[in-house]
N, C-alpha and C positions, 0 to 999 in steps of 0.2 A: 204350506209345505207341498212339493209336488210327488205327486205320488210315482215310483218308479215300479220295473215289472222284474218279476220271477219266473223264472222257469225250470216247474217240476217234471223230470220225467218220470212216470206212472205205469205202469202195470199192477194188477191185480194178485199180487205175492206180496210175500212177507216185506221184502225187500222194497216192494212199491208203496206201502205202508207208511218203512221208514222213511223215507223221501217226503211221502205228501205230509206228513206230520215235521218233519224240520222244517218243510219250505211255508209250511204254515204258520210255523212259529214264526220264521223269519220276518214273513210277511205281516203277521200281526203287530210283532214289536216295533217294526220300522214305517208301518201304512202304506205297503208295496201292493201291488195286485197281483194277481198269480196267471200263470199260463200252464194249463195242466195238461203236457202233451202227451200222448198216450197215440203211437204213432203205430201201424200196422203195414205188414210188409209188402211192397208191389204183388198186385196179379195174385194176395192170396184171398182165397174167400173164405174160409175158417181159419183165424189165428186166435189161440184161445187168452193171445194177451190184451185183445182189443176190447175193450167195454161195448157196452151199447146204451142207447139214450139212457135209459133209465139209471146206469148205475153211473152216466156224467154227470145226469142231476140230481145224484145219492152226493157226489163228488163238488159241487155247488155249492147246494144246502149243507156240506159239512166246512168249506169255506167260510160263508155265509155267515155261519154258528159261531167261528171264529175271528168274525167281525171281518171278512177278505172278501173281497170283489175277486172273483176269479172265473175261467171257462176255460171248456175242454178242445183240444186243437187235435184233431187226427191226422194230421198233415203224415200225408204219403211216404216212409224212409225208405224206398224202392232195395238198393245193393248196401244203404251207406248213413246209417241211423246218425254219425258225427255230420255228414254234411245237412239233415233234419234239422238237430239240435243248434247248427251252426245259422241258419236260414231262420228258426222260428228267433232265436234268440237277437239276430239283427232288426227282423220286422219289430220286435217289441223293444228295442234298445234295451235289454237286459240289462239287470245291473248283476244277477247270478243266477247260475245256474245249478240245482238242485237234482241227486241222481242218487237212489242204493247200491249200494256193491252189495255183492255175496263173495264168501269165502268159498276159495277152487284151492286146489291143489297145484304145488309150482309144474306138474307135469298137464296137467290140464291149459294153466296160461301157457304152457310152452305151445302145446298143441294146438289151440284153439284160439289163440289170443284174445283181447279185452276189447269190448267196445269202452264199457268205463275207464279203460287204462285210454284210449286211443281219446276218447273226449277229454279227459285230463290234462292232456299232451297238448292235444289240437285246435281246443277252443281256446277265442280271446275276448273269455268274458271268466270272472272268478267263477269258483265248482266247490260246492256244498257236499261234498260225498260220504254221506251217512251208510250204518249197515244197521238191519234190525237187530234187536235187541237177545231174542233168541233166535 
């Protein structure tokens, strides 16, 4: 069987949680590999969603544990985190792509609109969109 790839996108929230835990399952029950992106935004130097080594390879070894061959990909989302997930998910020929939503309020997506809504819409690869649990 040949093994195909996943692609989790990850931050360190509840919401990132949900994500790396379905794309894990997924991965586990079908023998996918994973691509745990976890993407920081141009020109910043402290964004507090960006991990650092240590907690990519907390994020490894709990692949690992799971029986998943997986790494962490930091690829740059400068203005446009869909054209990131669009880019990582081509280089890996993705077969899905895994993402948490959080619950907003409909004046909030009026105001501010969705990156998960806009990957939803704009990728053309399937979209796993889990939300945690509490």
């Amino acid at each position: 069987m040949t093994s195909s790839t996943i692609v989790i996108g990850y931050v360190p929230t509840a919401v990132g949680e949900a994500a790396l835990e379905a794309g894990l399952a997924e991965a586990a029950a079908r023998g996918d590999e994973v691509v745990i992106l976890n993407s920081p935004r141009r020109r910043t130097t402290v964004d507090s969603e960006l991990i650092d080594e240590a907690a990519a390879d907390e994020l490894v070894a709990r692949a690992a544990a799971a029986g998943v061959t997986a790494r962490v990909d930091h690829s740059d989302h400068g203005d446009d985190i869909v054209d990131t997930f669009a880019r990582v998910a081509a280089a890996t020929e993705a077969r899905l792509v895994v993402i948490g939503m959080r619950r907003r309020s409909p004046v909030g997506k009026l105001v501010t609109g969705s990156d998960a809504q806009r990957l939803l819409l704009d990728l053309d690869v399937p979209i796993l969109a889990v939300k945690p649990t509490a």
